[in-house]
N, C-alpha and C positions, 0 to 999 in steps of 0.2 A: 404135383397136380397143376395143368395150367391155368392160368387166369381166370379162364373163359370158361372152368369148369366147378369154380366152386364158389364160396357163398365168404363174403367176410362183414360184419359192420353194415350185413340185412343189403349190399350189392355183390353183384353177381352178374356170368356172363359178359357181354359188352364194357359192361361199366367197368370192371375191373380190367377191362383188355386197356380201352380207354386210360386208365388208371397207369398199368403200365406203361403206357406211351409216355404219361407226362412226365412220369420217372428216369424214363430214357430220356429225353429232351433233355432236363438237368443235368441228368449224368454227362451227356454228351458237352454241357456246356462245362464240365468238371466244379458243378452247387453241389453243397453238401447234403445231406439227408433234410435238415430242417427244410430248403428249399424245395424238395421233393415232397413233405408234405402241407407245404404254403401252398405248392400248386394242385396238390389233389382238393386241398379245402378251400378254395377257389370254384376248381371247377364244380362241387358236390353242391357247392352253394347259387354257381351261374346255373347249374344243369341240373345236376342229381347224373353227375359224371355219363351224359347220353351226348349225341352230336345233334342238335337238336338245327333246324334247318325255319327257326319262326323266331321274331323278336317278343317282345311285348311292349304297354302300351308305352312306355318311355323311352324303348329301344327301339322301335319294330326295323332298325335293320339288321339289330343282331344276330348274331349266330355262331355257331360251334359249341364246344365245350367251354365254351368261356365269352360265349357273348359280345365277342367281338365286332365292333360297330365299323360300319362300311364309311370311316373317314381317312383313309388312306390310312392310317397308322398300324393297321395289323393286315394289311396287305392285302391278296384278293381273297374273291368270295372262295376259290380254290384251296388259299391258304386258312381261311377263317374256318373252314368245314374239315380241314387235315388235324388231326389230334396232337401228331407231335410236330408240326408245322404252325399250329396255334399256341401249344403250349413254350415253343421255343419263345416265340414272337414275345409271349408271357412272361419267362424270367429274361430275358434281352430288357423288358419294361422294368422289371424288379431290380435288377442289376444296377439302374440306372435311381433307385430311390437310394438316398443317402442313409447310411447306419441303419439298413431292413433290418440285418441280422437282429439289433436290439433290441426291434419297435416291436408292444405285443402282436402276436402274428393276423389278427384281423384288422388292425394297422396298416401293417406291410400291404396287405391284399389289397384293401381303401384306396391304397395313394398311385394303385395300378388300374383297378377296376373303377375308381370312382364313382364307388354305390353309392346311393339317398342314403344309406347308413352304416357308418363305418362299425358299427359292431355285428351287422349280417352275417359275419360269418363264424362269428364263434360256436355257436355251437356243430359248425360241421369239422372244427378242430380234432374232435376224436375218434371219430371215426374214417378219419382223414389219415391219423399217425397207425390205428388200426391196420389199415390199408396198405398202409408204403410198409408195415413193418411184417405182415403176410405175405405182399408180394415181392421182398426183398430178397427173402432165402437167406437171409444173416437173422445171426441171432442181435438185435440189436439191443439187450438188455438194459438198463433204466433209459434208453433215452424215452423221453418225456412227447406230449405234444407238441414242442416247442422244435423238438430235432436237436434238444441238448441233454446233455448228465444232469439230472438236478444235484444237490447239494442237501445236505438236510441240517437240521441244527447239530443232530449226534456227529455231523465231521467237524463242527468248527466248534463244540461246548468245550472241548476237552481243552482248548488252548484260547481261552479270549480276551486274554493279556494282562497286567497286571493292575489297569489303570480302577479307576474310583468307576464304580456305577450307580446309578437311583431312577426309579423308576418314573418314565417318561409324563404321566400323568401322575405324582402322589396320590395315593387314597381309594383311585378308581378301580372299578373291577371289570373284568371281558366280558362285553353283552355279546358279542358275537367271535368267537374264534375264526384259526386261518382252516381253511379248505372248502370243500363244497359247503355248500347253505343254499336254502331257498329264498328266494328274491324279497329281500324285504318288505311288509307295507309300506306303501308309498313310493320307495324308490324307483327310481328308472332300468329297466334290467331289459334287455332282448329278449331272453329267456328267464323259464320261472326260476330254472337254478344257475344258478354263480360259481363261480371259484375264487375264494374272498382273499386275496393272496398277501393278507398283514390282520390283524387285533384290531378291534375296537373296544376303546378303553373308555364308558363312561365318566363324565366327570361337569362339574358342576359352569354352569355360563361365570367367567369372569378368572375364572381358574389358569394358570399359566401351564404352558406346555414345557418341558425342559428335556434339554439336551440329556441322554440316559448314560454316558459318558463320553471324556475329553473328543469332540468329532471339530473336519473344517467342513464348513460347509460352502455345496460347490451349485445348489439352486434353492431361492429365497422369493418369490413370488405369487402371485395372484395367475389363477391357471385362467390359461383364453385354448378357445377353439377345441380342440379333443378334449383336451385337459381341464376344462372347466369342469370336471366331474369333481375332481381335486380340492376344490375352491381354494383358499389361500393354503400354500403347502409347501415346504422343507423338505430337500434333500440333503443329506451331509454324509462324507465319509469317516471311518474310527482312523482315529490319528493311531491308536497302540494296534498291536497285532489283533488276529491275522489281519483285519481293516474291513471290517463289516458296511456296509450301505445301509442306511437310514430315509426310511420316509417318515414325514407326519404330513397328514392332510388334515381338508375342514375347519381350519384358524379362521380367526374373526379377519375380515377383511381390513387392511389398515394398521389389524395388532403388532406384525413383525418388527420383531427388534435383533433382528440380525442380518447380513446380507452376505453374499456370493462374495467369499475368501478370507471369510472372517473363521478362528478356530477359537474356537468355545470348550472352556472346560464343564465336566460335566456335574449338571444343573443350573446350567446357565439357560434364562426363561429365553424361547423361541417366539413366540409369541400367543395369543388366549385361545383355549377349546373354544370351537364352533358348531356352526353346521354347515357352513360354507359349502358348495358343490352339492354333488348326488348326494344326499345325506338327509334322511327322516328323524334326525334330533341330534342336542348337542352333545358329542365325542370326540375322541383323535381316532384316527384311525393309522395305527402303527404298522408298520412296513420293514421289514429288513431282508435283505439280498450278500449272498454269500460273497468272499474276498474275493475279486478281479472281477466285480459286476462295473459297469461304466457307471458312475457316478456323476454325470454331468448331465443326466436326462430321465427320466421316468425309467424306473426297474420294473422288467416282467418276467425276464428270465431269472433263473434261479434264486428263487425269491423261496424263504425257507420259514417256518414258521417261531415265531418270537417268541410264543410262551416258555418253551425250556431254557432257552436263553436268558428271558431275566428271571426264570424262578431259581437258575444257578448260580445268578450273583444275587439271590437274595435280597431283590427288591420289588417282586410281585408275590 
């Protein structure tokens, strides 16, 4: 059926022709799929995928599918108003953001669009992967919003090495698990619902955080700028097989007692539960990402949920 004729993710008509266009533009540039739907949830998010020919009151020279501002950078108003002439223009800018592939994908879009808010476009994330994965003609089976295979904890339980584990908070129990949830009170959230993509482990103010086993850690810091959501927060990789990715967030500001290249056997205290960052009370908020995730920056891709994981080595 073509584009123009049927209904996907509540667009339809135009929007999906549109849609295709941007698809092409990528393809033409030889981006992978993830790419292809970075730029449909861009544009769902600048337009509601229409070619729209009016700015608003912070833009008012924009225009196209993407909003494109009349300061020479996206060309002319000829090119800002052409779909796959704007969306090229688009990933040509993407292309040019350092490690997009890794940054969550409303990230990636921020550092090209330079919206008032870099999480605007999460929620047009799925209806976005919706989209490129109707209008592909491939079966593109688990890939994710993200334009990747996720990973789940049942590929990596079976083998998660021989080394010692304990649980990252002792004592605490999950106020909130990983997956969808509604926005917590008080927190900061775009939308009412989230995808909470790690455990929050209750645990008492003054309580130390501990490495769950033998990991090096490869980021020890106080988050600034996007990342202050994080507040103070630990990243480290598993020294034993397969080599799992580790977050903790929400540390007492100041508590860390470990830094960038140090390897830590595990139980060894990272520094004290908080609330540091986004966070309406003190917890960790535990994080892990499947083997070959970059370890040197915030994990969003393949990020897998933690509770089978320590209930198989028997410390939650």
């Amino acid at each position: 059926m073509p584009a123009g004729t049927r209904q996907v993710a509540g667009f339809s008509g135009d929007q999906l022709v549109n849609a295709a266009h941007i698809m092409g533009a990528a393809a033409d540039l030889k981006l992978p799929v993830a790419a292809q739907i970075l730029g449909v949830q861009a544009a769902i998010g600048e337009s509601t995928l229409k070619v729209i020919d009016q700015g608003d009151a912070a833009g008012p020279d924009s225009r196209g599918l993407f909003q494109q501002r009349a300061n020479g950078a996206w060309g002319s108003y000829k090119d800002r108003m052409d779909p796959h002439t704007s969306a090229t223009n688009f990933f040509k800018a993407l292309q040019r953001v350092k490690g997009w592939q890794d940054l969550e994908p409303t990230e990636a879009i921020h550092r090209v669009q330079s919206n008032a808010d870099p999480n605007h476009y999460t929620p047009f994330r799925a209806p976005a992967a919706a989209i490129v994965k109707a209008l592909s003609g491939a079966d593109l089976g688990d890939i994710d919003a993200n334009g990747t295979c996720p990973d789940t904890a049942a590929t990596v339980i079976g083998d998660l090495g021989s080394g010692q584990w304990t649980s990252p908070l002792p004592g605490a129990t999950i106020t909130s698990g990983f997956g969808g949830r509604a926005c917590p009170a008080g927190a900061s959230c775009n939308v009412n619902t989230t995808e909470h993509k790690g455990v929050d482990l209750a645990g008492g103010t003054g309580t130390d955080v501990l490495a769950p086993t033998d990991m090096k850690i490869t980021v020890a810091e106080q988050g600034q700028g996007w990342k202050a959501g994080y507040g103070t927060y630990v990243i480290a990789q598993q020294v034993d097989k397969p080599g799992l990715v580790f977050e903790f967030h929400h540390m007492v500001h100041g508590s860390l007692k470990v830094s960038p290249g140090d390897t830590v056997a595990a139980g060894t205290p990272l520094g004290t539960v908080g609330t540091t960052g986004n966070s309406t009370g003190v917890h960790l908020h535990f994080q892990v990402a499947s083997p070959g995730t970059p370890a040197g920056q915030p994990t969003f891709k393949h990020v897998i949920d933690p509770t089978p994981i320590l209930k198989a080595k028997g410390v939650l």
